[in-house]
C-alpha positions as CSV (number, residue, x, y, z in Angstrom):
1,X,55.2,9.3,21.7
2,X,53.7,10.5,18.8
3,X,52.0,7.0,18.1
4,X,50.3,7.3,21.7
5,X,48.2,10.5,20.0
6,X,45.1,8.6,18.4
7,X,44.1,10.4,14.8
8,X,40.9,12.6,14.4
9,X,38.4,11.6,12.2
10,X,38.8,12.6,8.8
11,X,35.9,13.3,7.1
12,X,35.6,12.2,3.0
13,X,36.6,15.5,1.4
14,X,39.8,15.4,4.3
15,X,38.5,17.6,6.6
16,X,39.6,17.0,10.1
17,X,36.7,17.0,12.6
18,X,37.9,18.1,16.2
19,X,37.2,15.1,18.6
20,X,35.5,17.8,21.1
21,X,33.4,18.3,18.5
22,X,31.8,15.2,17.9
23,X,31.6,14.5,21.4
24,X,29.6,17.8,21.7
25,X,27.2,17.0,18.6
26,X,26.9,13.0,20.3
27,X,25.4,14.6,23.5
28,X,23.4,17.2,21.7
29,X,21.6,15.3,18.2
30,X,20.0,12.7,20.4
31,X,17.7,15.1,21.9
32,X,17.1,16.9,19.0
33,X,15.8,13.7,16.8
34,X,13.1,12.7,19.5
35,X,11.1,10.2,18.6
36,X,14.2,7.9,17.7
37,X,16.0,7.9,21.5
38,X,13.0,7.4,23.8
39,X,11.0,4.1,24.0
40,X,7.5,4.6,25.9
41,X,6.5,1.0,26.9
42,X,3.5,-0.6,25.1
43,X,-0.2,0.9,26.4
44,X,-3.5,0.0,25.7
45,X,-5.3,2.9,25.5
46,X,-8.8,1.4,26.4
47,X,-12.0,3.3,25.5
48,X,-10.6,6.9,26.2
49,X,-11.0,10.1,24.0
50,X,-8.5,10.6,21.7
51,X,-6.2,13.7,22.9
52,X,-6.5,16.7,20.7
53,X,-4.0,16.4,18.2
54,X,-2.9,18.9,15.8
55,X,-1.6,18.2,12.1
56,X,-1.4,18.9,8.5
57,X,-3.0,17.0,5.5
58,X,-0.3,16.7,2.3
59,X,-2.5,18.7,0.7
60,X,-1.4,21.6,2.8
61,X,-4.7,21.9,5.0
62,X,-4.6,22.1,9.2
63,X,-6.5,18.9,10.4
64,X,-7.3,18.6,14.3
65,X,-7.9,15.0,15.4
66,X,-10.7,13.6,16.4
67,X,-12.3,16.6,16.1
68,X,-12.4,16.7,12.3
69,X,-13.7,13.3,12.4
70,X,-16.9,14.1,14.6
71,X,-20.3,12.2,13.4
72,X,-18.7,9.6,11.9
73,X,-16.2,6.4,12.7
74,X,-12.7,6.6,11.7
75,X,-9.6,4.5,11.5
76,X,-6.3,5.8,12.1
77,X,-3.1,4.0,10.9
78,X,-0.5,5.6,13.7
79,X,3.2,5.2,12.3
80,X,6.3,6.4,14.7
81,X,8.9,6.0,12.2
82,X,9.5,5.5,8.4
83,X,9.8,1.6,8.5
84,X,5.8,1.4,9.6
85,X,4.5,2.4,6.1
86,X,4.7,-1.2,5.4
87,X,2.3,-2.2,8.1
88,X,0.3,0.8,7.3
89,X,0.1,-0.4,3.4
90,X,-1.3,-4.0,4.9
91,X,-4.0,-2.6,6.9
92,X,-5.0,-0.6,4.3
93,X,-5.4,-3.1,1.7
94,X,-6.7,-5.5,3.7
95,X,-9.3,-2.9,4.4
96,X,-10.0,-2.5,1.1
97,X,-10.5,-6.0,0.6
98,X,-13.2,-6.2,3.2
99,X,-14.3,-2.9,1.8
100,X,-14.8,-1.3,4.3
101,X,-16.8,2.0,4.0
102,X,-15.6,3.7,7.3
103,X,-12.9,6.9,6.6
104,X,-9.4,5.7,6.7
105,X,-6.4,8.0,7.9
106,X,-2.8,7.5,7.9
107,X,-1.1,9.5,11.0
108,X,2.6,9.8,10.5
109,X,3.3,10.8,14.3
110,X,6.7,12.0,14.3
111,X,8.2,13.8,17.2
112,X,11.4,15.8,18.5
113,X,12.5,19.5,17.4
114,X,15.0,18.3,14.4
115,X,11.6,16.7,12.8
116,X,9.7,20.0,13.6
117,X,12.1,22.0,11.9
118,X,12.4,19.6,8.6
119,X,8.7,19.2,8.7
120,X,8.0,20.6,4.9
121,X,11.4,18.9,3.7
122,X,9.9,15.5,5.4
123,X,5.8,16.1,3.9
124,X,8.0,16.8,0.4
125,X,9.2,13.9,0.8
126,X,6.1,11.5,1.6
127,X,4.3,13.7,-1.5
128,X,6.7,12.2,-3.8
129,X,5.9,8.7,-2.7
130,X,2.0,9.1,-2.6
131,X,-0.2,9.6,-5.5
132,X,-2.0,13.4,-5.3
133,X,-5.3,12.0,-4.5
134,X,-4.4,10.1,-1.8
135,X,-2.8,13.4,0.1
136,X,-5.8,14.4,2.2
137,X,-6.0,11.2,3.7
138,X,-2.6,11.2,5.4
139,X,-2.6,13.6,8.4
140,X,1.3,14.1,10.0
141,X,1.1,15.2,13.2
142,X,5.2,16.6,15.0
143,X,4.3,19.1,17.7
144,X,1.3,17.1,19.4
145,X,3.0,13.5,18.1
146,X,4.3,13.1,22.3
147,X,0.6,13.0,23.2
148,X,-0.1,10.2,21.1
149,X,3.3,8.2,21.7
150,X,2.1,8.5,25.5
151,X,-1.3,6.8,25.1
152,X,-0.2,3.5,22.9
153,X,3.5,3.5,23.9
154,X,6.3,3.5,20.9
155,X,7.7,-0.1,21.6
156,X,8.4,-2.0,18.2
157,X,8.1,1.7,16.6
158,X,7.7,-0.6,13.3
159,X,4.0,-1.6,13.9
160,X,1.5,0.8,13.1
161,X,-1.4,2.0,15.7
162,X,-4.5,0.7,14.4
163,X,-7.3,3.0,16.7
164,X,-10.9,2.7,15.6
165,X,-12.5,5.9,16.9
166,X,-16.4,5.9,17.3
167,X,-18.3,9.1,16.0
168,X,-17.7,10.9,19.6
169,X,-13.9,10.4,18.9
170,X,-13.6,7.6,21.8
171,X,-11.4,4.7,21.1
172,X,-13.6,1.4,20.2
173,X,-10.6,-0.7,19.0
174,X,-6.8,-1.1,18.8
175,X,-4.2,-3.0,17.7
176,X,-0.8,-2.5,17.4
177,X,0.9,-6.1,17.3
178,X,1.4,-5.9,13.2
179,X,-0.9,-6.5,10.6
180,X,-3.1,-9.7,11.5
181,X,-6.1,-10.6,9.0
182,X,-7.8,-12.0,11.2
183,X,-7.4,-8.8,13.0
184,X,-8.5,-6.8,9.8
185,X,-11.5,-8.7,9.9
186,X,-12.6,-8.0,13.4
187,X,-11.9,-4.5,12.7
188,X,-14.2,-4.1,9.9
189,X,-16.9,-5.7,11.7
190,X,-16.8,-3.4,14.4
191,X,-16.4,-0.4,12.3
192,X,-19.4,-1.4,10.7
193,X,-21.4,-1.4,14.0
194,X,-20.6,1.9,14.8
């Protein structure tokens, strides 16, 4: 009979975690985490305003988006999750390389209440990997991070959100298919226009 009873899980140090209890945490970290378990289908936003959203610089200062960007164009590199810097490093260089003079802004969107809560271990984190002077210039956004998800959709989370925003804070162009040059170049053309 005794064979019938399946084992708990043992944890590495031998603990014994009780099976209610990781059913309890499996029901209850998935809503916590946020951004991870919900997949908003793919949206082109077309040539709305840009909802009000609310972050902070790495440098420590409050930025609200677009309207910190008034009287001038903007590009923002949109990331949902970690994996997107990549994407986000392509566009940017590519960018450079058609030097472009428009203002370039990286927005780590990153939503659900664990992520709120870790927010200054998480910015600790992206400081370490980006050189001081860069730190203004990359604007994460958790609380209002929903409102954006909503407008482009999160679907292949991997691909940054590549928004041009006029000086009005409307949406001229997007992209969020993975870096393309050819799309780079038609970007930077119609940033300069604006």
């Amino acid at each position: 009979m005794s064979d019938s009873i399946p084992p708990r899980p043992v944890t590495s140090r031998g603990l014994r975690i009780p099976s209610f209890l990781i059913a309890l945490l499996s029901f209850l970290l998935p809503p916590l985490l946020g951004g991870c378990t919900s997949t908003a289908p793919r949206k082109e936003p077309g040539a709305s305003i840009l909802p009000r959203l609310q972050g902070t610089s790495l440098d420590g200062k409050a930025v609200v988006l677009p309207d910190d960007l008034k009287g001038a164009p903007a590009i923002l590199l949109v990331g949902y999750v970690q994996e997107s810097q990549f994407d986000i490093d392509r566009w940017i260089l590519g960018l450079k390389q058609t030097q472009s003079t428009v203002k370039v802004l990286e927005v780590p969107a990153i939503s659900g209440a664990l992520p709120r809560l870790a927010a200054n271990f998480i910015d600790s984190g992206m400081r370490r990997g980006i050189p001081q002077e860069d730190w203004p210039a990359v604007v994460t956004v958790y609380s209002d991070a929903d409102k954006i998800i909503s407008m482009t959709g999160n679907e292949s989370p991997r691909n940054a959100r590549v928004i041009l925003l006029d000086k009005d804070g409307t949406i001229r162009w997007f992209f969020d298919r993975g870096y393309s040059a050819d799309r780079v170049l038609e970007l930077s053309k119609k940033a300069a226009t604006l």
